[in-house]
N, C-alpha and C positions, 0 to 999 in steps of 0.2 A: 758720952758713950754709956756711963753706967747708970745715965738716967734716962736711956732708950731703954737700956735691959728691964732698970724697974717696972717700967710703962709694958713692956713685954711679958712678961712676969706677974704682975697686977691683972691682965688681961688672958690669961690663961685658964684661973679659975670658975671666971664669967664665962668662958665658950663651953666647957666641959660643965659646969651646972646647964646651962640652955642645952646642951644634946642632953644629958640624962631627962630634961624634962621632955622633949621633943621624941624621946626613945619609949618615955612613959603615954607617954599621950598617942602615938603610934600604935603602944600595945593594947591600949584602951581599946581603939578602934577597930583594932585586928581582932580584939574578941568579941566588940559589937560584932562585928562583920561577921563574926563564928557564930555566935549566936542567933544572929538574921537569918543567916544560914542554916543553920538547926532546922529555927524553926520554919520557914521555909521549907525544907524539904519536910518536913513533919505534916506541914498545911499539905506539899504536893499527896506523901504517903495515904494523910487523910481523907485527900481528895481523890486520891485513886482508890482508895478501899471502896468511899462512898461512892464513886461511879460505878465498882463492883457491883456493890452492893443493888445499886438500881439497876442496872443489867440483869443482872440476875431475879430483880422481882418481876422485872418488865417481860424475860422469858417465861418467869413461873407464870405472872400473869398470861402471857401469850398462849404458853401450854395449854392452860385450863379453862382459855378463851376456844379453844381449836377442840380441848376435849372436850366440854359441853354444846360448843355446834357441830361436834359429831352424833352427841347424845340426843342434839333435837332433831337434826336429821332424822335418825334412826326413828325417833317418836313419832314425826311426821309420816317417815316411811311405814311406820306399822299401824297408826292412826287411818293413811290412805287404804292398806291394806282391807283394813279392818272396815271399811267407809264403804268398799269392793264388795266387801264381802255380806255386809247387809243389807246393800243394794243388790246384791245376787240373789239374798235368800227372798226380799219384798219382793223381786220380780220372779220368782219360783213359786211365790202365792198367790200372787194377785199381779191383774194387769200394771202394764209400766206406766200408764196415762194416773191409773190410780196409786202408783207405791209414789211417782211422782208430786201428787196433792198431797197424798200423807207426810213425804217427808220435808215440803216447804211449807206447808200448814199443821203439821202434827193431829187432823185431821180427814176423814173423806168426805162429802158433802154425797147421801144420798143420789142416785140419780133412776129415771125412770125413762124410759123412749117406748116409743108407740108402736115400733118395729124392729124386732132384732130374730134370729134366727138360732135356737140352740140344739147340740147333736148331742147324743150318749152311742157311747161304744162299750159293747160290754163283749165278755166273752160266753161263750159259751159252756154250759156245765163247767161253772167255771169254781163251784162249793165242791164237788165231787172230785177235780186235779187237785184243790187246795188239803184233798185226804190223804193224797198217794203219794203226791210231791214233798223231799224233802224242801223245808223252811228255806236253808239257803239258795237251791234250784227256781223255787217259788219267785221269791224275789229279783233272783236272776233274772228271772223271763219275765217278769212284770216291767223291772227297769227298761230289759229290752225293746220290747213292746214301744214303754209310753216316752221312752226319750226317743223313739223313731216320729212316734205320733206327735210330740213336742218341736220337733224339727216339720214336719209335714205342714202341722195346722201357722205356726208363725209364718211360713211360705205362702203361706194364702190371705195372710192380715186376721187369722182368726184368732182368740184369744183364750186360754186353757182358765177355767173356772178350777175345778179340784177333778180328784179323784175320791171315787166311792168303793172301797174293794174292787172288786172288777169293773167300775164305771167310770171312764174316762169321759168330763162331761168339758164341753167348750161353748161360744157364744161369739157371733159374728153382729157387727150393727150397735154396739155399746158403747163405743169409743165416740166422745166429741168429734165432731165431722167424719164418722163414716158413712160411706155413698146408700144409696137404695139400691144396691147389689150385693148386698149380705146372703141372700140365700143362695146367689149363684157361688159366693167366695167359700162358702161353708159345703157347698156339693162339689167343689172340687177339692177339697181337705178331704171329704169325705172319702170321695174316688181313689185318691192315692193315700189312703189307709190305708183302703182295702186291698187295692192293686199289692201294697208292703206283707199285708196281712195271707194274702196266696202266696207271695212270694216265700215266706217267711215257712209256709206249713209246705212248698216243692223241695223246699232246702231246709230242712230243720238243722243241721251244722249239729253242734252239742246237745242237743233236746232233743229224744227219740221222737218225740211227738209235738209238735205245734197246736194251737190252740184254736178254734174257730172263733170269727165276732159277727156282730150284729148291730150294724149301725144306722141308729132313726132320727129324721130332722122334725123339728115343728118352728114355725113363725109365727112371730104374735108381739105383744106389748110384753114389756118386762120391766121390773126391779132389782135394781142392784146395788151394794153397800157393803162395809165393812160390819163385822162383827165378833166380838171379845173385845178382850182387855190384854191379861198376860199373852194371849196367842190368839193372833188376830187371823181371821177368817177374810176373805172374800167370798162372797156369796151372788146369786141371783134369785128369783123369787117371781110366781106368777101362775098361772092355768097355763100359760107356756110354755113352762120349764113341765110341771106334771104332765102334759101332752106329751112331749118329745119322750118322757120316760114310759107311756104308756103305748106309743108308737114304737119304741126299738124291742118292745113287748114280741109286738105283731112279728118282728121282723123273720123272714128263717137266714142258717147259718150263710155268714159269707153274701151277704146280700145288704142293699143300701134301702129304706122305706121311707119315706117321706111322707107330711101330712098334707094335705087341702089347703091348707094354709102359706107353706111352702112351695108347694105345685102350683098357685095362681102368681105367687112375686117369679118363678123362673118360666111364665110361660110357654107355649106349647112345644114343648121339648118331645120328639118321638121316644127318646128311650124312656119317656115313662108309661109306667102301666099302670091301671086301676087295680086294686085288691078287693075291694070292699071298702068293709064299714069297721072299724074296733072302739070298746066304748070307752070315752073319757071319764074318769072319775070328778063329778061335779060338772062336767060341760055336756056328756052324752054320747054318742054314734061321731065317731070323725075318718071319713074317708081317708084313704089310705095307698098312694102307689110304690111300687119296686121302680126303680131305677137301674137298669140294666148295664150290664158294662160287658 
């Protein structure tokens, strides 16, 4: 018996060392484990800051992905505008067939045709209204006028060259592939000018007084081209162009005159009349008929 107890006894200090180390080594692990833990959630907090953090550059970036293709938008849209609006002013100078070559070649190639048909419109004591007329009224009624006659002569395929103070000058026959019926397209421009032009002096509306015109055709060969630089011109050029200027001479108010030249391309049309003879500067005596309406 008392050497069971010893053997009992002897064997008590040996369980109680192996738990004290077994309680050590336990806590070892429990503060790895703390530790793993730490840092672990440290790596998570780091990893959520950092996905923050990209979220938020991938918005900013996104933002100012959205704000600069608003801003080329906008560019494009006032570029177009702008595109509009010089293609407005080229075709308010010159023919569209020519602002066309200019602006896919940056220049116009000369051209000449062997028949084309040009009118002038002018008015009537038109130096004497520019005395008495205020500046602002003046240009009122000029506007009035020649954006009627802008709208008239495009109706007919005619094509507006410039104005000269009171001369509104156009030209039928210039354009690539237009017909051998230029002089008839140009005497009906001509017609409902005029027909605008009574109309305009039965009803004068705001302008006590309406204006009389005088409108003269001649046919012939012509030249036409750009010319300047900073402020480019369209132009035509010829004994053709001075004819028709020296024909709407002849002309009286309110009345259409045409040249010999013109009266053979529209054949024998009864409403034309013979007037005579008016002399061309350089060319001579050029018969001359009214066109009745």
């Amino acid at each position: 018996m008392d050497g069971a107890r010893d053997n009992a006894t002897d064997a008590s200090p040996d369980k109680s060392h192996d738990t004290g180390r077994e309680l050590r080594i336990l806590r070892k692990k429990l503060d790895k484990a703390r530790r793993t833990q730490a840092e672990l959630e440290n790596l998570m907090d780091a990893s959520h800051t950092f996905q923050r953090n990209i979220i938020k550059e991938v918005e900013a970036s996104r933002a100012e992905i959205e704000t600069k293709s608003r801003e080329l938008e906008q560019a494009y849209a006032s570029l177009q505008a702008e595109q509009a609006r010089t293609d407005q002013l080229l075709r308010s100078i010159m023919p569209d067939d020519v602002a066309a070559e200019l602006k896919s070649t940056g220049r116009v190639q000369p051209r000449r045709v062997e028949s084309a048909t040009v009118m002038f419109a002018d008015f009537v004591a038109f130096s004497a209204a520019t005395e008495r007329l205020d500046p602002v009224a003046l240009v009122e009624m000029l506007d009035h006028y020649y954006s009627a006659f802008d709208r008239i002569i495009a109706g007919h395929g005619v094509e507006k060259v410039k104005t000269i103070g009171d001369a509104y000058m156009c030209v039928a026959g210039m354009r690539p592939g237009d017909d051998a019926s230029h002089a008839r397209h140009m005497l009906g421009a001509a017609r409902e000018i005029l027909m605008f032009v009574r109309d305009a002096r039965a009803r004068p509306g705001k302008w006590p007084r309406m204006w009389d015109v005088r409108i003269g055709l001649n046919s012939g060969p012509l030249s036409g081209g750009i010319v300047g630089h900073d402020r480019l011109s369209y132009d035509i050029w010829g004994n053709t162009v001075n004819t028709a200027a020296r024909v709407v001479k002849a002309c009286a108010p309110n009345t259409i005159t045409l040249s010999q030249s013109t009266r053979d391309l529209l054949g024998g049309d009864p409403a034309l009349h013979a007037l005579g003879a008016v002399e061309a500067k350089g060319i001579g005596d050029v018969t001359v008929y009214r066109f009745e309406i």
